[in-house]
PyMOL CGO cylinders between C-alpha atoms (Angstrom):
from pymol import cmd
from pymol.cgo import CYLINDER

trace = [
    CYLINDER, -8.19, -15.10, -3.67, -6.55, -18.06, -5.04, 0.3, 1, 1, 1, 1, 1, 1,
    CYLINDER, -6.55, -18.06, -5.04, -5.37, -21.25, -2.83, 0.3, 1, 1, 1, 1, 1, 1,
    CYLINDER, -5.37, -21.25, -2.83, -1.45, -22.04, -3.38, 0.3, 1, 1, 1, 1, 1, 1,
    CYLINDER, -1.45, -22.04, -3.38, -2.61, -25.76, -4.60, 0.3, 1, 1, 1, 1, 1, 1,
    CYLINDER, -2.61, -25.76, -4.60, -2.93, -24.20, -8.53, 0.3, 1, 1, 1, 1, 1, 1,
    CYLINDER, -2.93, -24.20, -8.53, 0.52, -22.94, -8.34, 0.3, 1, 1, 1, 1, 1, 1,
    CYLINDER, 0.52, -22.94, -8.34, 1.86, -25.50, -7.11, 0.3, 1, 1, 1, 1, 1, 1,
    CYLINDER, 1.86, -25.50, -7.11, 0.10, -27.58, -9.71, 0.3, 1, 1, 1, 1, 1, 1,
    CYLINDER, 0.10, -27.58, -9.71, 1.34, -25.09, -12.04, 0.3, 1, 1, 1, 1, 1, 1,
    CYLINDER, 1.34, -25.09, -12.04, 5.15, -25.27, -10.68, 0.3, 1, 1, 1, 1, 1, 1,
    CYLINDER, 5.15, -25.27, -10.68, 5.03, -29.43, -11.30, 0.3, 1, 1, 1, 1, 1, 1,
    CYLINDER, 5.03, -29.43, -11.30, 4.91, -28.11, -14.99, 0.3, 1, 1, 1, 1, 1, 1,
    CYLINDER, 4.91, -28.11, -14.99, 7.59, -26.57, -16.24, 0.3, 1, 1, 1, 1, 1, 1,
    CYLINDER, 7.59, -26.57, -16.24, 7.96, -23.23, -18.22, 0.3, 1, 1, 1, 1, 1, 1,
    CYLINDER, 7.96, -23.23, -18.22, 10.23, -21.03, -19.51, 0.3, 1, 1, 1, 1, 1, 1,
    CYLINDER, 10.23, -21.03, -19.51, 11.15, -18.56, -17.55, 0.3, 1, 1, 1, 1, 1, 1,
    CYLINDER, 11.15, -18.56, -17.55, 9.90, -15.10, -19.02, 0.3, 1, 1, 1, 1, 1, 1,
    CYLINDER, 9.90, -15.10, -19.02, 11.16, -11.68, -18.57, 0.3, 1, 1, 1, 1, 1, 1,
    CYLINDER, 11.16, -11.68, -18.57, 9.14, -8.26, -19.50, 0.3, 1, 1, 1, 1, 1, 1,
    CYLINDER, 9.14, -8.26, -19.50, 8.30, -4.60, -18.37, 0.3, 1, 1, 1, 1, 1, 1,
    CYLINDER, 8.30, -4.60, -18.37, 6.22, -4.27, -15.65, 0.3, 1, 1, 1, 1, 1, 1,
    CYLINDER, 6.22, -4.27, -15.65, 4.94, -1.16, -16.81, 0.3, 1, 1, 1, 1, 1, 1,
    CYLINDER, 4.94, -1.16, -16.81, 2.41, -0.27, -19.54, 0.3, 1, 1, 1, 1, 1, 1,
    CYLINDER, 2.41, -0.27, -19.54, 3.68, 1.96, -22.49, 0.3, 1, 1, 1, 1, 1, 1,
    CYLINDER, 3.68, 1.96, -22.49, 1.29, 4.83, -21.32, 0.3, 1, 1, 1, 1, 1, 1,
    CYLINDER, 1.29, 4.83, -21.32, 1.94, 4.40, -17.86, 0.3, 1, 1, 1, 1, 1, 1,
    CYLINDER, 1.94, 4.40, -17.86, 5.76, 5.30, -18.96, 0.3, 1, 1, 1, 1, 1, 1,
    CYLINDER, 5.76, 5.30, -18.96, 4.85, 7.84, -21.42, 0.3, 1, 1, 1, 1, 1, 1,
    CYLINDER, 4.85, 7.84, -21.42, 2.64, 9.39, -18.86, 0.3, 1, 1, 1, 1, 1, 1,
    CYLINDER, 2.64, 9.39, -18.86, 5.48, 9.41, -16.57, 0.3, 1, 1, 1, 1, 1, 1,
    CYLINDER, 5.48, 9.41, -16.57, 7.21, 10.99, -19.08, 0.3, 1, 1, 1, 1, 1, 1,
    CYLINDER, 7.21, 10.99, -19.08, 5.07, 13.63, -19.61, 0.3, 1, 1, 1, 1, 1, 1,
    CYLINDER, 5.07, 13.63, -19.61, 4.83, 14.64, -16.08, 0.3, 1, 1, 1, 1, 1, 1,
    CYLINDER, 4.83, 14.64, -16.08, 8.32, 14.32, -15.60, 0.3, 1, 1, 1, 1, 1, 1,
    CYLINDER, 8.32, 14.32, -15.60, 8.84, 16.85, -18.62, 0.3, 1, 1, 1, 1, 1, 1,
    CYLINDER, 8.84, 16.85, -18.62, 6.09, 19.27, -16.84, 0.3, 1, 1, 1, 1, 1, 1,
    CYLINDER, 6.09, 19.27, -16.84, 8.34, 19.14, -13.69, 0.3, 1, 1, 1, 1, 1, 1,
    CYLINDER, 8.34, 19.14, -13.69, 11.23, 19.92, -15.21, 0.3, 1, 1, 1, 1, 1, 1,
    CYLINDER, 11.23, 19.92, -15.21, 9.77, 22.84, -17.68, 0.3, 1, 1, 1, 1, 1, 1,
    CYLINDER, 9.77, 22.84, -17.68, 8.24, 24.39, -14.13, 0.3, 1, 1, 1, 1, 1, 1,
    CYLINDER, 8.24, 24.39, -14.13, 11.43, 24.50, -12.22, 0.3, 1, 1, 1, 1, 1, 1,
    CYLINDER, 11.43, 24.50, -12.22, 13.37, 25.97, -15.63, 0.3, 1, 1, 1, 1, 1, 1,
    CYLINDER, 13.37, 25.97, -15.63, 10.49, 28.76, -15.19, 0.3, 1, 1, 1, 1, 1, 1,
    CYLINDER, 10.49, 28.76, -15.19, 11.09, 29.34, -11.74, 0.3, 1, 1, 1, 1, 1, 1,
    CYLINDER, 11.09, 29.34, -11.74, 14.52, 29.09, -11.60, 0.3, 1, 1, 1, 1, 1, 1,
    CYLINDER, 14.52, 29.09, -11.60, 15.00, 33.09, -11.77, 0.3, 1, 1, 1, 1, 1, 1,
    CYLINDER, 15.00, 33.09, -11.77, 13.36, 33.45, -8.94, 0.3, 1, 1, 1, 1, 1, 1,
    CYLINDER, 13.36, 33.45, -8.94, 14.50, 30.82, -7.07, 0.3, 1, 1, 1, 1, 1, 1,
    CYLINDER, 14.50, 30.82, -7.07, 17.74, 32.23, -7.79, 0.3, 1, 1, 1, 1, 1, 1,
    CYLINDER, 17.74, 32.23, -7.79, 16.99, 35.29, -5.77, 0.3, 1, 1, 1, 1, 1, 1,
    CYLINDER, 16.99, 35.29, -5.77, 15.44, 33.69, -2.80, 0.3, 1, 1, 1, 1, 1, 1,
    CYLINDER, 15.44, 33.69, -2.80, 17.72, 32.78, 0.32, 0.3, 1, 1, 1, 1, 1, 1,
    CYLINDER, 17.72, 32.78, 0.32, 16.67, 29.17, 1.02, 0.3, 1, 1, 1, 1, 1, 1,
    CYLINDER, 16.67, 29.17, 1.02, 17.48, 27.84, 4.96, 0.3, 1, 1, 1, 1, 1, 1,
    CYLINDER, 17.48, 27.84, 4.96, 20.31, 24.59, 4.42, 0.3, 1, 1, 1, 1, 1, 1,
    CYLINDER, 20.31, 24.59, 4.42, 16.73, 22.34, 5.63, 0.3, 1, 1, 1, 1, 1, 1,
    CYLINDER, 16.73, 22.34, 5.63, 14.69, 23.54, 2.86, 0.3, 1, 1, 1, 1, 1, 1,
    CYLINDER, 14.69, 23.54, 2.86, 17.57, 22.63, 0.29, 0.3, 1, 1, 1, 1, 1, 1,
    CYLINDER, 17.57, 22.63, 0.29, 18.42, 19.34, 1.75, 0.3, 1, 1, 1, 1, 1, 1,
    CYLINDER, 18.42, 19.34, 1.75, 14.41, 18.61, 1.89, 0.3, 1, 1, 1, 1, 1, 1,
    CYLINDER, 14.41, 18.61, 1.89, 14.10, 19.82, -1.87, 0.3, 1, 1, 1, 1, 1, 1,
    CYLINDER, 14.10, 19.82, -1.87, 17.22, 17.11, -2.82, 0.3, 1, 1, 1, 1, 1, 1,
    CYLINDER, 17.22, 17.11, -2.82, 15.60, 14.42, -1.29, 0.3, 1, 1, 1, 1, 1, 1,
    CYLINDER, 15.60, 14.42, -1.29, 12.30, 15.11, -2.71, 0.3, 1, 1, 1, 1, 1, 1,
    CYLINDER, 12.30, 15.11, -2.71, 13.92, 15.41, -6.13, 0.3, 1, 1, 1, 1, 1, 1,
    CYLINDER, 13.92, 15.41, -6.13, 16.15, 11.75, -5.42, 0.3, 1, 1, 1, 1, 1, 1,
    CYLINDER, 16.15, 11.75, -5.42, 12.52, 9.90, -4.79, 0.3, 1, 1, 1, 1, 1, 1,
    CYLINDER, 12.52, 9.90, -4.79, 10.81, 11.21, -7.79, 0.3, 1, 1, 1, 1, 1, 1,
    CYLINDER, 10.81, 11.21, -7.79, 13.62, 10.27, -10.44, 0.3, 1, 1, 1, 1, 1, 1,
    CYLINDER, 13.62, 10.27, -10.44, 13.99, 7.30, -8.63, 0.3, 1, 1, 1, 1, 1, 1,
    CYLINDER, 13.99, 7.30, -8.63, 10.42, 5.91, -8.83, 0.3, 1, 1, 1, 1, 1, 1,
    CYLINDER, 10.42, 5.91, -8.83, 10.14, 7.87, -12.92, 0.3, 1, 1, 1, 1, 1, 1,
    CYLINDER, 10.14, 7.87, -12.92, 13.23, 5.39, -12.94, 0.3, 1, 1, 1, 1, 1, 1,
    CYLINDER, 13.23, 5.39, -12.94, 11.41, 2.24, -11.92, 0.3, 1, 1, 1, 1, 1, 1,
    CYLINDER, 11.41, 2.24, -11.92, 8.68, 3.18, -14.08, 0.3, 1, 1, 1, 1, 1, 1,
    CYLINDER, 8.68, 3.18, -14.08, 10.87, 3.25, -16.87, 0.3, 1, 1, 1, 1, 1, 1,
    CYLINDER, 10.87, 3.25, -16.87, 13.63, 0.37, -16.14, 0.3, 1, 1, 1, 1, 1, 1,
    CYLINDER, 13.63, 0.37, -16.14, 11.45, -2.24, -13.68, 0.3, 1, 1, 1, 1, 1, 1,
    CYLINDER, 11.45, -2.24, -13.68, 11.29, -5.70, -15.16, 0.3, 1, 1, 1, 1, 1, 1,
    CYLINDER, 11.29, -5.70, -15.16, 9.11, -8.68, -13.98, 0.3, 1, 1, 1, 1, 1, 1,
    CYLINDER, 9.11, -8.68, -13.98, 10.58, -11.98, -13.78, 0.3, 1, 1, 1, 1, 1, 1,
    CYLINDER, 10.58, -11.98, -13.78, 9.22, -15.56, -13.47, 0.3, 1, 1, 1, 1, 1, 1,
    CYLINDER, 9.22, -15.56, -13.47, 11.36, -18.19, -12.96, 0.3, 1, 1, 1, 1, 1, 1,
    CYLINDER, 11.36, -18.19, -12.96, 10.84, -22.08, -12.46, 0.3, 1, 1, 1, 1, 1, 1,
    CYLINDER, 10.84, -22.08, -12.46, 11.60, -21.29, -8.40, 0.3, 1, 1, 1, 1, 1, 1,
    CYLINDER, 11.60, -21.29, -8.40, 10.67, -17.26, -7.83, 0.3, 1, 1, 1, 1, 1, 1,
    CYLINDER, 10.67, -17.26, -7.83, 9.07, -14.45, -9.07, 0.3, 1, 1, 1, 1, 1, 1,
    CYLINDER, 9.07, -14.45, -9.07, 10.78, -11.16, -9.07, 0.3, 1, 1, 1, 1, 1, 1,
    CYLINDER, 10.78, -11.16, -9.07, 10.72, -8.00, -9.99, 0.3, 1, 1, 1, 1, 1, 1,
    CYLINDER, 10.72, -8.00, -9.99, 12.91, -4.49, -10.31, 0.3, 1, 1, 1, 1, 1, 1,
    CYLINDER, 12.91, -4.49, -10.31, 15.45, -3.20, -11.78, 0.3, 1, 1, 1, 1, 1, 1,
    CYLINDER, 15.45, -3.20, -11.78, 18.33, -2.01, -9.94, 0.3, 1, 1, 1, 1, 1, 1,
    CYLINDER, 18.33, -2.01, -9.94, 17.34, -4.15, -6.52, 0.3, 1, 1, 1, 1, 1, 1,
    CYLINDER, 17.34, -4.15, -6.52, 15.12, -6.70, -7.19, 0.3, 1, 1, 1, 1, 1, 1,
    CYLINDER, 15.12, -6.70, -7.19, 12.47, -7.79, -4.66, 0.3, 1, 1, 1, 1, 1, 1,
    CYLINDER, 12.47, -7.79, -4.66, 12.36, -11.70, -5.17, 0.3, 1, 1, 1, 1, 1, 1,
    CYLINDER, 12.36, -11.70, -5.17, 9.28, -14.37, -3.77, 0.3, 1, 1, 1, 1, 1, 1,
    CYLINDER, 9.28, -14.37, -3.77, 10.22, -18.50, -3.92, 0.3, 1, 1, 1, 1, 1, 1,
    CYLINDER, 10.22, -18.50, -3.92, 7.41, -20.29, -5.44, 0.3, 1, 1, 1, 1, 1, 1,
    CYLINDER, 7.41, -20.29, -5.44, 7.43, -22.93, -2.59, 0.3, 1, 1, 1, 1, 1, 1,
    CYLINDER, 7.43, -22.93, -2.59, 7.03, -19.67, -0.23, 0.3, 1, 1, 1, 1, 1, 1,
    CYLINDER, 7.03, -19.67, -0.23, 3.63, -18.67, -1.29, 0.3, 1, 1, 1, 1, 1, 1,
    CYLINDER, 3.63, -18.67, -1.29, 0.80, -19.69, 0.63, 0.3, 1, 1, 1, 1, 1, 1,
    CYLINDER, 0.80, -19.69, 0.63, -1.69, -17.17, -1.06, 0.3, 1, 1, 1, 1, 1, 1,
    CYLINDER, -1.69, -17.17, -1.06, -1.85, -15.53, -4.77, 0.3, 1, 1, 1, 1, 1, 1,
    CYLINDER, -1.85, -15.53, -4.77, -4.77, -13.02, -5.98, 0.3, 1, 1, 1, 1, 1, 1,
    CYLINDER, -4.77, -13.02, -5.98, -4.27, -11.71, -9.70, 0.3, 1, 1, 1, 1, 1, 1,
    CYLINDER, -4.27, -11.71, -9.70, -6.29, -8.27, -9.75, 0.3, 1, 1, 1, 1, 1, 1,
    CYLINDER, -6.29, -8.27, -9.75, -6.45, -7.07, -13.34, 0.3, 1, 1, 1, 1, 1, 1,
    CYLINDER, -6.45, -7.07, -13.34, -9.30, -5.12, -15.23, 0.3, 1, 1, 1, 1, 1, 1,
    CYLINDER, -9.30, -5.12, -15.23, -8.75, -6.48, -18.90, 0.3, 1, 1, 1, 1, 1, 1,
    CYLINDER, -8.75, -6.48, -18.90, -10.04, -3.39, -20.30, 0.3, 1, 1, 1, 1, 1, 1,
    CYLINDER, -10.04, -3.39, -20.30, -7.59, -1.52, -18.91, 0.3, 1, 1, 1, 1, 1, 1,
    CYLINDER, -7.59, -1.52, -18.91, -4.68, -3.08, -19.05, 0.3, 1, 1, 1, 1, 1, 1,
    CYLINDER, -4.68, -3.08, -19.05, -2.82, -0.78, -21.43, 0.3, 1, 1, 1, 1, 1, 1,
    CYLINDER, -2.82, -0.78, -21.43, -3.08, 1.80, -18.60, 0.3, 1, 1, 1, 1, 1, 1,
    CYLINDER, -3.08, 1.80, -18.60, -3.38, -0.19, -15.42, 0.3, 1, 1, 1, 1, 1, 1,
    CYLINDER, -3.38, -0.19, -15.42, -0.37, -2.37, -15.07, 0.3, 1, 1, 1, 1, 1, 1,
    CYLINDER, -0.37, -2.37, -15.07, -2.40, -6.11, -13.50, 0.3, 1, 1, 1, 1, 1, 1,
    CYLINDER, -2.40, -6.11, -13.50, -0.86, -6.58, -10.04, 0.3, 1, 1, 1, 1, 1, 1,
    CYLINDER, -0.86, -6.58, -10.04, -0.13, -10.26, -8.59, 0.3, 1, 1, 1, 1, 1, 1,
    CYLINDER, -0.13, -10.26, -8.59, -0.30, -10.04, -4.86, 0.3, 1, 1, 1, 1, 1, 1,
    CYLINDER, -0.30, -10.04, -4.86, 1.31, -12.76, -3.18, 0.3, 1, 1, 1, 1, 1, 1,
    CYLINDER, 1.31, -12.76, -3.18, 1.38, -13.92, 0.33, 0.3, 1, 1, 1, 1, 1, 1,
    CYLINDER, 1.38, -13.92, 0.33, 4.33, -16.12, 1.44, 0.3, 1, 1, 1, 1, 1, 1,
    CYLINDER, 4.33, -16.12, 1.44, 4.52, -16.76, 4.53, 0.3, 1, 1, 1, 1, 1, 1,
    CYLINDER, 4.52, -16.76, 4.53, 6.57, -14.52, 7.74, 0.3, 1, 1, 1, 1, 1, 1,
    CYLINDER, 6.57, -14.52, 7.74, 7.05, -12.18, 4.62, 0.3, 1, 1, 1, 1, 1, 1,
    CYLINDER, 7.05, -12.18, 4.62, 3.46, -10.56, 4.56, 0.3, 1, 1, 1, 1, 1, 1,
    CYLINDER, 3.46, -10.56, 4.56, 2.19, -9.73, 1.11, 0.3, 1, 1, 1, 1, 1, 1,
    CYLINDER, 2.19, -9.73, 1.11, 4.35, -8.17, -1.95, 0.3, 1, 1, 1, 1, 1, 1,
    CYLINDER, 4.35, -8.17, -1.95, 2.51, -7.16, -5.18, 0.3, 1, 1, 1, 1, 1, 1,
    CYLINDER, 2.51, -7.16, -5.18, 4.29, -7.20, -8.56, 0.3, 1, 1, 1, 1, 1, 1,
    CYLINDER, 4.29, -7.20, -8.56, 3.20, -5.43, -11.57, 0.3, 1, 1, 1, 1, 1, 1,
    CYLINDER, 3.20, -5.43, -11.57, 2.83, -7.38, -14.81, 0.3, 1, 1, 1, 1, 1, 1,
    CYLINDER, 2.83, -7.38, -14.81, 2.72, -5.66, -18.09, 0.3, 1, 1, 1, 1, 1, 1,
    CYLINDER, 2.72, -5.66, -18.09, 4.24, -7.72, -21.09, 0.3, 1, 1, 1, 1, 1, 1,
    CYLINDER, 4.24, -7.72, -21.09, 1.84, -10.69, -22.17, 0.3, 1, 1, 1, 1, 1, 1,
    CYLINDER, 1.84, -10.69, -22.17, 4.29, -13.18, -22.43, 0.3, 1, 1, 1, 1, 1, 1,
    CYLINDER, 4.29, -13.18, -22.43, 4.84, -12.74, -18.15, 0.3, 1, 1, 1, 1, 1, 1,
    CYLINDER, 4.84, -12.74, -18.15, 0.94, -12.60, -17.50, 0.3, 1, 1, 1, 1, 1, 1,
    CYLINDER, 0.94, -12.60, -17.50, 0.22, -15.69, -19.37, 0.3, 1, 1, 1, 1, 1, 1,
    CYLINDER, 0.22, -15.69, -19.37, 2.71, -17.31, -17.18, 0.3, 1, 1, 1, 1, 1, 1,
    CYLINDER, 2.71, -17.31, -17.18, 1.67, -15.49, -14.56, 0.3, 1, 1, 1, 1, 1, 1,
    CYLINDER, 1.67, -15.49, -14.56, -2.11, -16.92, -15.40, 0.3, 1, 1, 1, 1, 1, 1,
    CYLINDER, -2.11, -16.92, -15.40, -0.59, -20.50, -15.40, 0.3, 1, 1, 1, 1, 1, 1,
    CYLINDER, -0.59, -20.50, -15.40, 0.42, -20.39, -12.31, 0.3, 1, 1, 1, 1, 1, 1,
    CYLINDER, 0.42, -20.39, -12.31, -2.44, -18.63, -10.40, 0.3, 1, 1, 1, 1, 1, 1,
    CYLINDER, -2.44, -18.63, -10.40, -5.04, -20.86, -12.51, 0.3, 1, 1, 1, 1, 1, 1,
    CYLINDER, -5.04, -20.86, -12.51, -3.74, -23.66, -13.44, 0.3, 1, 1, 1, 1, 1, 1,
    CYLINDER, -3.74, -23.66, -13.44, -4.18, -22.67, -17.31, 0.3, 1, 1, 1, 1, 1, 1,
    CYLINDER, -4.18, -22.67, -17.31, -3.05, -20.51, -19.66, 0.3, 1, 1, 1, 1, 1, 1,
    CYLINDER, -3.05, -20.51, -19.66, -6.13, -17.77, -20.44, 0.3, 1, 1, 1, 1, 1, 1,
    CYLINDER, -6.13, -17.77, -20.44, -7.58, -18.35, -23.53, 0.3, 1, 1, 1, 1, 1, 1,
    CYLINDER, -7.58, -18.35, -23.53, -7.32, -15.96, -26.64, 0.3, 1, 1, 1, 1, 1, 1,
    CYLINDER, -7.32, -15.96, -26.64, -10.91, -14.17, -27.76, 0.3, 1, 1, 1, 1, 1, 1,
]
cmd.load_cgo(trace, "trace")
């Protein structure tokens, strides 16, 4: 866990603000391909699904289901992570939003060798809020994203 005094020593600086997925590529194809599986299973079934009486419960059970996974295939897909000189935020349709001044705890956790698949999270604490976690995927937002949890910009091998 990191102390709030490097960002703030990071937030005296300024920085363009930087925009980028907050996926991974192979997170989204993987999505992808699962979401293409789905769909080829229920085109299989769909005879004899057609032939089964279904209660009104089961149906409205099965719509929901379907509404939460396009939704989150969706965020996978669209979600963008945002830092500005004042917040962080991320999302695509509603975006969930921190203030920099707000956060009174940061921790970056991130496995470099597997960053192509596993999207690095920043978990912030701010305050009454409780902790929100953001997924960072494009470099340009993790090196700002490093600048403000350390102080520095990571260096290059």
């Amino acid at each position: 866990m990191t102390s709030a005094a490097a960002m703030q020593d990071a937030t005296a600086h300024s920085f363009t603000p930087v925009e980028g997925r907050s996926f991974p590529r192979a997170v989204q194809g993987l999505a992808t391909l699962a979401m293409i599986g789905l769909l080829a299973s229920g085109w299989t079934a769909r005879a004899a699904l057609a032939t089964m009486t279904l209660p009104p419960e089961l149906l409205l059970l099965a719509g929901l289901a379907a509404v939460v996974v396009v939704w989150s295939y969706l965020n996978i897909l669209c979600s963008t992570t945002r830092v500005s000189n004042d917040a962080i935020s991320q999302g695509w349709l509603w975006r969930t939003s921190v203030r920099l001044r707000d956060i009174a705890q940061v921790k970056l956790l991130r496995f470099k060798p597997l960053d192509f698949v596993v999207a690095p999270r920043l978990v912030v604490r701010a305050g009454a809020l409780g902790n929100t976690t953001f997924h960072v995927a494009d470099p340009a937002v993790l090196a700002v994203v490093d600048l403000l949890v350390h102080g520095r910009a990571e260096q290059a091998p």
